[in-house]
Backbone bond lengths (Angstrom), bond angles and torsions (degrees), N, CA, C in turn:
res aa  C-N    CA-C-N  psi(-1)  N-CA   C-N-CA  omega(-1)  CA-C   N-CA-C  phi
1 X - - - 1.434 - - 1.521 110.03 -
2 X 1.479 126.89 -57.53 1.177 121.61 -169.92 1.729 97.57 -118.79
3 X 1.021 129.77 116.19 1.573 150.46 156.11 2.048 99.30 -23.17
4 X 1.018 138.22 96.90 1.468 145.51 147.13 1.954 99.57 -26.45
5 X 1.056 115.19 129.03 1.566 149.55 156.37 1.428 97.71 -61.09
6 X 1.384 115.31 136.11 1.717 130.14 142.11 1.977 99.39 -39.81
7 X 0.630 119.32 -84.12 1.739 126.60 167.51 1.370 106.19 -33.28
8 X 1.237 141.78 -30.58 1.541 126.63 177.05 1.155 101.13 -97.29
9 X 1.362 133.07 -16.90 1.656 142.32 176.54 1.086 95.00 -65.43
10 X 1.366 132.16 -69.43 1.188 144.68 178.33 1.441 132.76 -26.85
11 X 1.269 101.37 -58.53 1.819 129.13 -176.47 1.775 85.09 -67.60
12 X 1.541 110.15 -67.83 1.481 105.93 -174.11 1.697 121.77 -42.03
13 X 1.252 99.38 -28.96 1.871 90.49 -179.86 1.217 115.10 -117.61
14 X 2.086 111.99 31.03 1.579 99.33 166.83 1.218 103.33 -105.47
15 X 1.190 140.27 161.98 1.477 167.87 -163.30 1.769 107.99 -86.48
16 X 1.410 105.02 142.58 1.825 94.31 -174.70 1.353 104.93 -72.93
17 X 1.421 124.70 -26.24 1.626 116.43 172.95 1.503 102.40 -47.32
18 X 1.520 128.39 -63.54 1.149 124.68 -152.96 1.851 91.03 -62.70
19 X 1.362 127.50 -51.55 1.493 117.87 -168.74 1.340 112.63 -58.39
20 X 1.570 115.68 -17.76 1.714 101.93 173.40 1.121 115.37 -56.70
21 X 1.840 100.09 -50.05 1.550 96.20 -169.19 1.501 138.64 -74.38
22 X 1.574 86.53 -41.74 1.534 103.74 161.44 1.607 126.54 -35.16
23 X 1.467 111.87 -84.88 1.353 127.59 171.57 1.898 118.19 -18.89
24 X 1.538 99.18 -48.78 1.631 106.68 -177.41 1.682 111.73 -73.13
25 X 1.436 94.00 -48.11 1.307 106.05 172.55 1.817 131.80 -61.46
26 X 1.155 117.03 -31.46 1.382 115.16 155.50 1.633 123.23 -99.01
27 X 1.330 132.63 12.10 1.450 146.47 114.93 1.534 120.26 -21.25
28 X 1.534 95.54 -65.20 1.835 100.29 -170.49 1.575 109.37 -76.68
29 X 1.634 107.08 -22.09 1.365 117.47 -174.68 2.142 98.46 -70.26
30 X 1.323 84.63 -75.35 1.707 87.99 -176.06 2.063 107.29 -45.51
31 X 1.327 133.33 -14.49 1.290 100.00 -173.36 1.650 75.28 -128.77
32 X 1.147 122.76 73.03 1.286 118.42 153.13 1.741 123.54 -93.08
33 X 1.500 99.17 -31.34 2.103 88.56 163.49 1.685 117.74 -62.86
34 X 1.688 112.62 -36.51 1.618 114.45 164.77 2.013 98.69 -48.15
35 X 1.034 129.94 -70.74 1.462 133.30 -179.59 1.742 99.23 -29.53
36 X 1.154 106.12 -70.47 1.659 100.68 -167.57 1.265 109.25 -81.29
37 X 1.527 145.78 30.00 0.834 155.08 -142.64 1.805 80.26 -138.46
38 X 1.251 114.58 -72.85 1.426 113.92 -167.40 1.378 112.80 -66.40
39 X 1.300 121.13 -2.33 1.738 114.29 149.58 1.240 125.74 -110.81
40 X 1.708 127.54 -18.77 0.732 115.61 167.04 2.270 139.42 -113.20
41 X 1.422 76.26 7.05 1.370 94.50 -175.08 1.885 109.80 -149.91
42 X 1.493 110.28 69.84 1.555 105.23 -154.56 1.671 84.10 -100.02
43 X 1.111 132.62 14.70 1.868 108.55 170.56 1.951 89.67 -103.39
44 X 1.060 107.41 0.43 1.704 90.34 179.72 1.644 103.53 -115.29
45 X 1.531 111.11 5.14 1.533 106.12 169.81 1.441 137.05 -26.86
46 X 1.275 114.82 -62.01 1.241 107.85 157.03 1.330 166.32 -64.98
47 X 1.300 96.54 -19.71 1.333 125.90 145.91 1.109 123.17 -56.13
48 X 1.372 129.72 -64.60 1.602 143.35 170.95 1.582 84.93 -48.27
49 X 0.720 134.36 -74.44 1.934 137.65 -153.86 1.678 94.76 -51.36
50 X 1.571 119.90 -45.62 1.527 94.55 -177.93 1.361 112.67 -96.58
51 X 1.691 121.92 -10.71 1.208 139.26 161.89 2.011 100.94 -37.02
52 X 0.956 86.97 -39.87 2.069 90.30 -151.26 1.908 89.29 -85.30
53 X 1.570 139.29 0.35 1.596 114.52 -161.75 1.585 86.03 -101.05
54 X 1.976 117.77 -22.51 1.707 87.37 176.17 1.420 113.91 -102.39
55 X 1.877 111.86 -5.39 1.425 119.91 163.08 0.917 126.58 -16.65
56 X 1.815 115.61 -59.90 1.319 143.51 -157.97 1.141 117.37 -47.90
57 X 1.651 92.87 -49.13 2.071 100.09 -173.78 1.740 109.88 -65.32
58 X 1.095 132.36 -46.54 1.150 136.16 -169.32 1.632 98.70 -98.95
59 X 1.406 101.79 130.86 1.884 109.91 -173.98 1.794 99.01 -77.52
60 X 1.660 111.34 -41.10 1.209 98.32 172.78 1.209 125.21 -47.31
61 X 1.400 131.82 -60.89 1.464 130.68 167.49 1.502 139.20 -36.68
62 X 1.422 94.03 -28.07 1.484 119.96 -168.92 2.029 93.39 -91.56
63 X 0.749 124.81 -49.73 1.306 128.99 155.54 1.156 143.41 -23.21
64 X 1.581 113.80 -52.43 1.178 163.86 -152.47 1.763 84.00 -102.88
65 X 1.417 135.65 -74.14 0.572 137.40 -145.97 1.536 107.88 -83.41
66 X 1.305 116.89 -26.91 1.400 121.73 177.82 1.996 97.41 -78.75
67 X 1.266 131.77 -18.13 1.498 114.29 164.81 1.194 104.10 -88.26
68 X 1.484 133.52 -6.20 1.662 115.84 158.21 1.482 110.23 -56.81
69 X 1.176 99.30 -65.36 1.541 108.86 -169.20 1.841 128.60 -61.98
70 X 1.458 94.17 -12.53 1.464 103.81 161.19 1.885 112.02 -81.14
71 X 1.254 94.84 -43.91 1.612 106.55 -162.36 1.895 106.12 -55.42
72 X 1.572 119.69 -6.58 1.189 101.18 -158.36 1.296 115.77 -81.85
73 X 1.804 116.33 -39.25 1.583 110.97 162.76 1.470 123.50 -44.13
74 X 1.731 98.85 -47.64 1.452 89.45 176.67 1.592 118.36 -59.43
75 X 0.992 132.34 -33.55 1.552 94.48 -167.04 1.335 110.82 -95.94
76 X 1.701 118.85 -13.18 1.687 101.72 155.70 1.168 131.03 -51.46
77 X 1.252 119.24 -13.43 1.570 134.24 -145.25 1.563 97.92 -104.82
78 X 1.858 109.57 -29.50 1.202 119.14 161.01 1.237 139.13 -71.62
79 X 1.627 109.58 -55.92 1.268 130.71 159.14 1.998 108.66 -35.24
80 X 1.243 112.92 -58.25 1.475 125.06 -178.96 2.066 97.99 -41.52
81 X 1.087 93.92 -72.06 1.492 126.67 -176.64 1.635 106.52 -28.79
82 X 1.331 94.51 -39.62 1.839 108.74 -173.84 1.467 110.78 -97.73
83 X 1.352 112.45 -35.69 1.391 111.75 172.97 1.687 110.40 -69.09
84 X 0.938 102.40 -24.09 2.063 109.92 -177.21 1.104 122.05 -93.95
85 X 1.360 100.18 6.55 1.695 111.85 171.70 2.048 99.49 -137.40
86 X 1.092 121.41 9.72 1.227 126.91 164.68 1.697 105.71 90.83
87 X 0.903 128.58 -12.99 1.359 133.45 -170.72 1.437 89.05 -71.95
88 X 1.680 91.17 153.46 1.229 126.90 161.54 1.724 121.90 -107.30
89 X 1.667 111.49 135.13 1.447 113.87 -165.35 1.462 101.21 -107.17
């Protein structure tokens, strides 16, 4: 009835050892800007967290999204920086 996928071929002849590891392991990979997000950008956490489930497919986005989630200390860290020396940003 329905024609099998290269990808359903696939899944069908890997082994559950290989799905333990696999499965966890490209999990932590795909939400790794959510990861650096919770140290370095935690008032945009949630966002980044649902930002990153259609990120994933496109590397540009996913990219993109991991310099959001870096950028957030920095620019408090800037903003601070300018207010403590009187400047305006």
């Amino acid at each position: 009835m329905f024609e099998s996928s290269e990808w359903l071929h696939l899944y069908e002849q890997s082994s559950a050892g290989f799905l333990l590891w696999f499965i966890p392991l490209f999990l932590v990979i795909y939400f790794v800007p959510t990861y650096i997000a919770i140290f370095f950008n935690r008032q945009h956490l949630g966002k980044i967290a649902l930002a990153n489930i259609p990120a994933g497919l496109s590397m540009i986005a996913w990219f993109g999204l991991i310099g959001v989630a870096c950028s957030g200390k920095l620019l408090t860290k800037k903003m601070n920086y300018n207010n403590d020396n009187g400047e305006h940003s």
